[in-house]
C-alpha positions in Angstrom: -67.0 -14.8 24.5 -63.9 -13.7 25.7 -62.2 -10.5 23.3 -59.0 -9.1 23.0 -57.5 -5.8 22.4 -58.1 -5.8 18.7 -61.6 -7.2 19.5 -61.3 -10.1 18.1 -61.6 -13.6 20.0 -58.9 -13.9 23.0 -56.0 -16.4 21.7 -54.0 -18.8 24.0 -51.4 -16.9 25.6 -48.9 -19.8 26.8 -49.2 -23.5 27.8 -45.8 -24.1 28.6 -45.4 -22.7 31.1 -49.0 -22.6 31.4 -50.7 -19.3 32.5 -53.6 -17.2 33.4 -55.5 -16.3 36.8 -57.6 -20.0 36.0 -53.8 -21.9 34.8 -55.7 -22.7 31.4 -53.6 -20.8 29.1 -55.5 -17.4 28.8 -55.3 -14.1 29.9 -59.2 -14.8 30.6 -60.5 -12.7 34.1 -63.6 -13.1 36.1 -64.9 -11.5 39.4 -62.1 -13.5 41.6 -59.3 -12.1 39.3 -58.3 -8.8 41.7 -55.2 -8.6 40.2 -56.7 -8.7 36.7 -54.0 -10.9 35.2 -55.2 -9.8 31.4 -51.8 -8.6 29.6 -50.2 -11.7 27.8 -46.5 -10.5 27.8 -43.1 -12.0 26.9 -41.3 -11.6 30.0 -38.0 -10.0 29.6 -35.1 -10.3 31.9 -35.5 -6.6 32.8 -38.6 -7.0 33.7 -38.4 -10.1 35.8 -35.4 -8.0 37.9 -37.8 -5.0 38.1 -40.9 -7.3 39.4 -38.5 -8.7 41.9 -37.4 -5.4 43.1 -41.4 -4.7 43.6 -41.8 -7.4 45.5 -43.3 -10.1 43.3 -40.8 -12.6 42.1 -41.5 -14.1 39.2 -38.6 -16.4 38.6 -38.8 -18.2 41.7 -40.9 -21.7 41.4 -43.7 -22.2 43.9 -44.6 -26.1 43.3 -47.6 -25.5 45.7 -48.8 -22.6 44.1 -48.4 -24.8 40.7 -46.2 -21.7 39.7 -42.7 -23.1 38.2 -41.2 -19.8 38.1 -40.2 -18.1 34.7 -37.8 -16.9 32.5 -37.1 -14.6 29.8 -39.1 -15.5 26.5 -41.9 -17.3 28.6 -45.7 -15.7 28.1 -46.9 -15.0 31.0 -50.6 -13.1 31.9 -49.7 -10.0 33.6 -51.7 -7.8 35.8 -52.6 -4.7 34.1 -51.1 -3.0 36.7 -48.0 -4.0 36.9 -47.0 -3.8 33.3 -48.4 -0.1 33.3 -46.4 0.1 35.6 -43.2 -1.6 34.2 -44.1 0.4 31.0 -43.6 3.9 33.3 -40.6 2.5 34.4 -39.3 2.2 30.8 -39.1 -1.7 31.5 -42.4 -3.0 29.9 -42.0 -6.7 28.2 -43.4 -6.7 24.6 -47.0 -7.5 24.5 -48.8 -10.0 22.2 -52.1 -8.4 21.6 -54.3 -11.2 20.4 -54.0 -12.7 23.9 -54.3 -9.6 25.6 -57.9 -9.3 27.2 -60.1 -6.5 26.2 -60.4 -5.3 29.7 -56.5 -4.5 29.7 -57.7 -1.3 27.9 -59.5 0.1 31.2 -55.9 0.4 32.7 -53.4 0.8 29.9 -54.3 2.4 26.5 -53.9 0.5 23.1 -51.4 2.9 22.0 -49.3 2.0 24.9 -49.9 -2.0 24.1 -49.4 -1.7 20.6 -45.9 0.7 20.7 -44.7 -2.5 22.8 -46.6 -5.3 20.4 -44.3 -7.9 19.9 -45.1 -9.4 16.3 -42.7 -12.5 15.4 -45.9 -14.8 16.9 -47.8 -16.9 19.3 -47.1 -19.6 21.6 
C-alpha cells in the first residue's frame, strides 16, 4: 500500500488534469520514476514562471506526451526535487499532504511540507 506524508493511505492528487509519473491520479512512484514525481502540489503562477526559467515548462501542452499543460490552481505531482528546490527559491506551491507520497520525506523534510500545506481541500 501506497503512504503519505502523514502515513496514512496516499489520496488522489488530481484527475483533471490528470497526473502522476503512471497519469492515474497519484503521486504513486516505482523503480522507473527517476524524477520521483511524489509531491502533490497546487501549482502557483510563480512557480510555473520559475520552472520555466529552469527549463521545464509546465504550462505548455504536449498532446503526445498526453501532457495538456497547466495552470495555476491545477494539482500537479511534482518531483521532489524541484519543489525543494522551488521552496529554496522562496517560490514553493502549497502542498497537499495526504497525496504527497511518503518517499517525498527522503528529499524534503515534513516541516518544510507542512509550513507550505495547503488546507482548504482535495481535488
Amino acid at each position: 500500500m501506497n503512504t503519505n506524508v502523514l502515513g496514512t493511505p496516499l489520496e488522489i492528487c488530481g484527475l483533471d488534469p490528470i497526473t502522476g509519473f503512471t497519469r492515474q491520479g497519484s503521486c504513486a512512484t516505482g523503480e522507473n520514476d527517476t524524477g520521483r514525481h511524489v509531491v502533490c502540489a497546487m501549482v502557483t503562477e510563480e512557480f510555473l514562471i520559475f520552472s520555466k526559467e529552469q527549463g521545464n515548462d509546465l504550462t505548455t501542452p504536449m498532446p503526445l506526451a498526453n501532457f495538456p499543460g497547466l495552470r495555476p490552481g491545477d494539482h500537479w505531482c511534482l518531483c521532489a526535487n524541484r519543489w525543494k528546490e522551488a521552496l529554496e527559491n522562496g517560490v514553493a506551491p502549497p502542498v497537499i499532504l495526504a497525496a504527497t507520497h511518503s518517499s517525498a520525506l527522503e528529499i524534503v523534510s515534513l516541516e518544510d511540507l507542512l509550513t507550505h500545506s495547503y488546507h482548504d481541500g482535495l481535488c
